[in-house]
N, C-alpha and C positions, 0 to 999 in steps of 0.2 A: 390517599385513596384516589383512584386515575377509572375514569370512566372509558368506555369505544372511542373509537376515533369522531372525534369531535365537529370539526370543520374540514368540511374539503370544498376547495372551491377552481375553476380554472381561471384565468386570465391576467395579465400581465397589471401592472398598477395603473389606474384606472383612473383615483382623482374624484370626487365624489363632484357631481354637478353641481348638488346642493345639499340644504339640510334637511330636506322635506321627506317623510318617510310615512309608506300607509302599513299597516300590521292589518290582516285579514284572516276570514276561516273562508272556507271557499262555496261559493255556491254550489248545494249539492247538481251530482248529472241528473237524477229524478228524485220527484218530492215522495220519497219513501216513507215509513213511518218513523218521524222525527220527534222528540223531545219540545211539545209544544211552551210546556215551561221550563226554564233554566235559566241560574245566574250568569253574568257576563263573566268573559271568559277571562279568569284571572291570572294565565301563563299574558297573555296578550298585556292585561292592567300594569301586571310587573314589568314586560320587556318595555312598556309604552314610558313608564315611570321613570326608566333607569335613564330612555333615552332622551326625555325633558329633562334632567339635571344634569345634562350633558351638552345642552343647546342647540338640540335636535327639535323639529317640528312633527307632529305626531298625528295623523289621523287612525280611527279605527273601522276596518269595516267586517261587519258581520254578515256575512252569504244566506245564512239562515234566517236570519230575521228580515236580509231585502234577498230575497233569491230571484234577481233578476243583473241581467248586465248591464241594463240603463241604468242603476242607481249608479252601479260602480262608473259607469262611463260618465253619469253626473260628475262626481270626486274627482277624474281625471284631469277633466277639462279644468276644473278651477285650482285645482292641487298635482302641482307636478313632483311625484317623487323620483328621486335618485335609486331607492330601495324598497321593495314592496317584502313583505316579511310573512310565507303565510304558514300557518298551524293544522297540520293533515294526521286526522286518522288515517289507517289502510286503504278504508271506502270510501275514504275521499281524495286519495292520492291523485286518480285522474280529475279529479276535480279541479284539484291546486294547478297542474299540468293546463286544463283549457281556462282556468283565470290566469296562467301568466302568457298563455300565448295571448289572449285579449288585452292584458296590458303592456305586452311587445308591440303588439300592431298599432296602441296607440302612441305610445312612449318609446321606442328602439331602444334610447340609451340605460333606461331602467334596472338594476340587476334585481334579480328575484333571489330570495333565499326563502328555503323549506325548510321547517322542524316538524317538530310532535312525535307520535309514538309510529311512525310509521319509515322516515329516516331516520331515529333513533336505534330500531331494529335491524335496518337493511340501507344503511348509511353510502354505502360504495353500491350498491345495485341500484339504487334511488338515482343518483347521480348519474350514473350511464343510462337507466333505464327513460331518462328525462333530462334531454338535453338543454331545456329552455331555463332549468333551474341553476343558474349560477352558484349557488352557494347550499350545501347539505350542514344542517347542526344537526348534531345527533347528540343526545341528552340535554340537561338544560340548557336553556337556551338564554336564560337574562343579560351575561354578561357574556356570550359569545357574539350574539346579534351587536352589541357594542363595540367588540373587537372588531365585524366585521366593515361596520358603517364608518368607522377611526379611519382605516389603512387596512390594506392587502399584505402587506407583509407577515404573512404567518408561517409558520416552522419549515417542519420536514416535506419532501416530496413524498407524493405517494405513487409510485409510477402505474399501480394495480387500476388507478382510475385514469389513463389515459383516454379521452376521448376521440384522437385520433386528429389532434388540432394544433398551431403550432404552440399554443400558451401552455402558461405553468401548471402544475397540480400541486397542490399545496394540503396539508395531511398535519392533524395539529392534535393534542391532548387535553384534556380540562378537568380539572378536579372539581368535586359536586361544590354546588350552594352553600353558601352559611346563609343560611335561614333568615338570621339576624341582620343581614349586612340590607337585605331587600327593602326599598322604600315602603313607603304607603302604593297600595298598587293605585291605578290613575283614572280611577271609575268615572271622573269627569268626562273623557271622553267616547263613553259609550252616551247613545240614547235611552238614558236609563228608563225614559215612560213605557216603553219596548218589553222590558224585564220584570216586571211585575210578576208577581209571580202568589197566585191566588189560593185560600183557604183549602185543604181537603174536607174541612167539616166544620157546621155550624159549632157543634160543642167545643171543638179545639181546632185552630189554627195551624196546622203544622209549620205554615210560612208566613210571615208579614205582605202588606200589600208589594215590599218591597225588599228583596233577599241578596245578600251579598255570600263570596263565598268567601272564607278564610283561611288560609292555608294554618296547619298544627306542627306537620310534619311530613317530609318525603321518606320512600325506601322503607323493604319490607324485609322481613328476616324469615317468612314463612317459604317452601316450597312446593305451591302448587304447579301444576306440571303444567296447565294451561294458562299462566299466568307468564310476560314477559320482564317482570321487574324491572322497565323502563328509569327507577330512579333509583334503583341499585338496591343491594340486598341487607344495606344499613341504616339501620333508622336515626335521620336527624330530626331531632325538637326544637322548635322556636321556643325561645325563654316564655315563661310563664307571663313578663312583666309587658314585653316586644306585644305577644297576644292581646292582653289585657287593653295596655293602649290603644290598641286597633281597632277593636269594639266599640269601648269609648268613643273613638274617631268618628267611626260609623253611624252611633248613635245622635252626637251633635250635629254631625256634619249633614247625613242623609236624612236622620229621621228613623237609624234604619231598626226593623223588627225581629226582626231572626237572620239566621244565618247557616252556611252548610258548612261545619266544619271538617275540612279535608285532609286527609290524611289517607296512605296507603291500608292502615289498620287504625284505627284511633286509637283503641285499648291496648297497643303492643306494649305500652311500658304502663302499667297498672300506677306507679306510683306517682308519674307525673300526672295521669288522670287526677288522679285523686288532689294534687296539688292545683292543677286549673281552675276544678272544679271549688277548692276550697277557696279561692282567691275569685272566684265569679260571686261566691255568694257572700263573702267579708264585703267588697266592693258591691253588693248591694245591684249586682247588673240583674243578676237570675230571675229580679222583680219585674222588668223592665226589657228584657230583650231573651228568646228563647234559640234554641239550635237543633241540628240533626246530627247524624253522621254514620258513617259506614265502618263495620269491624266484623270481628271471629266470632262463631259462637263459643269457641273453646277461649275467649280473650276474654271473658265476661262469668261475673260470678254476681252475688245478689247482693255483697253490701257496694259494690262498688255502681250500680243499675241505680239503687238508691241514692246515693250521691249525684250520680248524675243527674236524675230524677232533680232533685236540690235543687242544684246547678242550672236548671234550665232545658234539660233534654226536653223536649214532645215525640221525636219521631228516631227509628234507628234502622238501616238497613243492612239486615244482616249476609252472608256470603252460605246461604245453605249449601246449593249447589244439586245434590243429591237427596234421593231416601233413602237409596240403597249404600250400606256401609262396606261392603265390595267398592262397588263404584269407586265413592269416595277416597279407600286407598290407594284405589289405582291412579286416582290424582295427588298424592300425597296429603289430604285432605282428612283429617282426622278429627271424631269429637261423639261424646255421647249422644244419643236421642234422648235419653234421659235428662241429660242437662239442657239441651236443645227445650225439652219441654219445660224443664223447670225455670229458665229465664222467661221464655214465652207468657206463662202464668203470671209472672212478678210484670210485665211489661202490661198486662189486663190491667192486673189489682191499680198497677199507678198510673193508666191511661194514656200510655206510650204508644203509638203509632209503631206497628212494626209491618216493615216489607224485607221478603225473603226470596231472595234471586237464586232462580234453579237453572240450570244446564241442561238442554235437551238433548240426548244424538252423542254423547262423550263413545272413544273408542271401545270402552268395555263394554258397555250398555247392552241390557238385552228386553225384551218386552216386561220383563217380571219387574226389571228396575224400572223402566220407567213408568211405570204402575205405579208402584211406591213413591215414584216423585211426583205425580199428580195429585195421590192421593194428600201425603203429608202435609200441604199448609191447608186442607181443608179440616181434616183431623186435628191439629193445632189452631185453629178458629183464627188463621193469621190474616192482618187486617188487608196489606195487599200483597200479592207476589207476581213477581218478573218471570217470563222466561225466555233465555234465549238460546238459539241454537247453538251444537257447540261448532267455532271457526276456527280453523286453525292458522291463528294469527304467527305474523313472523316474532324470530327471538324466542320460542318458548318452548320447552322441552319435548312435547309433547306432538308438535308439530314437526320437529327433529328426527323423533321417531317415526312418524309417518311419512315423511320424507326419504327416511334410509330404508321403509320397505315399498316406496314409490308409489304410496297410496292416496299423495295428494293428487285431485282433479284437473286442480286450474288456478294461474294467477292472474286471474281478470280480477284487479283489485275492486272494482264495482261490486263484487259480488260478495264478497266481506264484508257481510252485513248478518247480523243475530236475528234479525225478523226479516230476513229474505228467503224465496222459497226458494227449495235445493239443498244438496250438498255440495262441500265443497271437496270431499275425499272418499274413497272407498271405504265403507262399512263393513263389518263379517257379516252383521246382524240384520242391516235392515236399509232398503233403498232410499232411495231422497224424496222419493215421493212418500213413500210411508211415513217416514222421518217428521216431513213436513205437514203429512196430516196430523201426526200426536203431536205436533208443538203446537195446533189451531187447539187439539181436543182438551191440553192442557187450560190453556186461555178457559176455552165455553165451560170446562168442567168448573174451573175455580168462581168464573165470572158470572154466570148466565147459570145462575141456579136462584130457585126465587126467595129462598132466606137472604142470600146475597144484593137482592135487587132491593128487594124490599127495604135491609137495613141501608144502604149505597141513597135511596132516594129521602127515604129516612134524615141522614147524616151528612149529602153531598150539600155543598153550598152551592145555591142556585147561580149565584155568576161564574164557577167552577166546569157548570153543564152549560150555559150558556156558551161562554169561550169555545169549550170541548166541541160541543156544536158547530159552531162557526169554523174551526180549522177541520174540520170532518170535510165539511162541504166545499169549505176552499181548497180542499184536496181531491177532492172529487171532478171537481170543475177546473183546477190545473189539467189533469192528465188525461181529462174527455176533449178541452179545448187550444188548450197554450200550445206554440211550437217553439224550443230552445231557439234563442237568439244566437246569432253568431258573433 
């Protein structure tokens, strides 16, 4: 199985200066509304992992958690790499772009390479559209970033990415991950006091003082139409046993308390679930270390919720999307309300956290649907829900079609953001500003009702609000006072 074009890079053999290499996420260009808790970032743990058994030196740095260019200009001055490696959403593409001109200006000879879901998509426009990025992976990246830091010698010419320079193009293939082959990822070197990541609720914890995330499986075999299946449309599984030890690992090593298990569906193959879970609770972990994880509601039925339950589940995020069952097929998106409720009810009865992500703004959409979608997780008594606008992000069908009837707005990749106001394409139905008032009305309806407030102060753990406090205001106080560094 052969993924997109893999690697492209320009320049003639090069010679590496050294072995010193930093792996980054980029400081975003404004402090939008970001993900105040999250575990570190484990495409980065594994690329960092591969390249220390390989006698590489390794820093890592995260844009999000120092969002300033003095920290990174700290790391430069004392860590000179040859290879800076950084990991871009859409909305942050220019981002990765003005952190590698900052570390052109300090370092000349440095090569930058770009992945994530973003040159994975749009791999040859990435390239031309940013010429400071020496090097495009597009799909995983573990063992390409390894190729690249070895030697330049890679395959074919791609002449389509000429930049107009006298060096090479080089244009290369790479078959997906075995799951199994991937070390321990290399959590040592984040600043893990940084990632803590705090209780939703005195009664139940959804998270440990301290959360790792664990990869299950990549690749999805579903077809939703706004979905780019960045790790292909086949689902791989890490062995039951590979996992298990991992955990294990986790638990001696870090201390650690739960974990987010990651996968593109967790439930796609029902019988390995059932298998994990059987083996978390023989192994006696389910007493001792809890999890989450994101999946279908059509992938879930009730004795397999109970096992999981078993096993250690707390919290589960499911992929609603819609209320409206119109909608829904018009994304290929398919699944009873009826069973929608019947799991919801079983996730009460055994005290399972559940949060339900909706799509505001989808092409079909009309006011009636999105009624229905505000409405449905209050009607379902669901404990939190997302909503974000819909973007039409690159690679994905649906975006395809809007494209062929020339209905996209703009690629100011800044603007590919699910909580930013606007649209990003023409509607039938309803303006950007409309659009972007029911994505607020969605929020206040679900949020800012006083059963809600009531139970939320109820249930919140008070260093929970506290934190949440604290980045409210240091967000506030960035974007009334700070001016971007150059």
């Amino acid at each position: 199985m052969k993924v997109l074009p893999v690697l492209i890079n320009y320049g003639a053999q090069a010679g590496m200066m050294n072995n010193q290499i930093i792996l980054a996420i980029p400081i975003p260009e404004d402090q939008g509304l970001r993900p105040s808790f999250y575990p570190p970032h484990i495409g980065l743990a594994y690329m960092a992992a591969i390249l220390i058994k390989n006698g590489y030196q390794v820093k890592i740095f995260d844009g999000l958690k120092h969002p300033s260019y003095s920290s990174l200009k700290e790391i430069l001055h004392s860590f000179i790499p040859s290879y800076v490696g950084i990991s871009a959403y859409t909305r942050d593409i220019k981002s990765a772009n003005h952190m590698a001109q900052f570390i052109k200006n300090m370092q000349p000879n440095c090569k930058i390479i770009v992945g994530g879901p973003h040159a994975t998509m749009l791999p040859k426009q990435t390239f031309l559209e940013f010429p400071l990025f020496d090097f495009i992976v597009s799909g995983e990246g573990e063992f390409s970033i390894l190729n690249i830091v070895k030697n330049h010698d890679l395959s074919t010419k791609d002449k389509e990415c000429n930049r107009n320079t006298d060096n090479s193009i080089f244009y290369q293939e790479q078959t997906f991950v075995d799951l199994d082959l991937l070390p321990m990822p290399a959590w040592d070197l984040f600043e893990l006091k940084h990632y803590k990541v705090l209780p939703y609720t005195n009664q139940q914890p959804l998270m440990g003082d301290r959360e790792f995330a664990v990869q299950i499986s990549r690749g999805c075999k579903h077809a939703c139409s706004f979905c780019a299946h960045g790790h292909g449309k086949v689902v791989r599984l890490r062995s039951v046993n590979n996992i298990i030890n991992e955990i294990e690992f986790l638990i001696e090593k870090y201390n650690a308390k739960s974990a987010l298990f990651m996968a593109d569906t967790f439930t796609s193959n029902r019988d390995y679930v059932i298998d994990l879970c059987q083996n978390l609770i023989k192994q006696k972990i389910n007493s001792k270390f809890t999890w989450h994880c994101c999946t279908r509601v059509d992938k879930l039925d009730l004795e397999l919720i109970k096992i999981m339950k078993e096993a250690g589940l707390v919290g589960i995020n499911l992929g609603v999307e819609s209320g409206d069952a119109d909608v829904l097929k018009s994304v290929n998106k398919n699944f009873s309300f009826d069973h929608l409720k019947e799991i919801i009810t079983l996730f009460k009865e055994l005290n399972i956290n559940t949060t339900a992500n909706f799509i505001i703004g989808l092409p079909s959409e009309n006011i009636n649907s999105i009624k229905k979608t505000i409405y449905l997780p209050i009607k379902l008594q669901i404990d939190f829900a997302t909503f974000t606008k819909f973007i039409p992000y690159p690679g994905t069908k649906l975006t395809a079609e809007l494209e062929a009837k020339n209905k996209i707005l703009t690629k100011d990749w800044n603007k590919y953001d699910t909580q930013r106001f606007g649209l990003l394409f023409k509607h039938d139905n309803f303006s950007a500003v409309t659009i972007s008032i029911l994505h607020l009305i969605a929020y206040a309806y679900f949020y800012i009702r006083p059963s809600k407030i009531h139970k939320f102060l109820l249930q919140l753990d008070s260093r929970f609000i506290f934190i949440a406090l604290i980045n409210l205001i240091k967000f506030f106080i960035y974007n009334l006072f700070s001016k971007k560094e150059n």
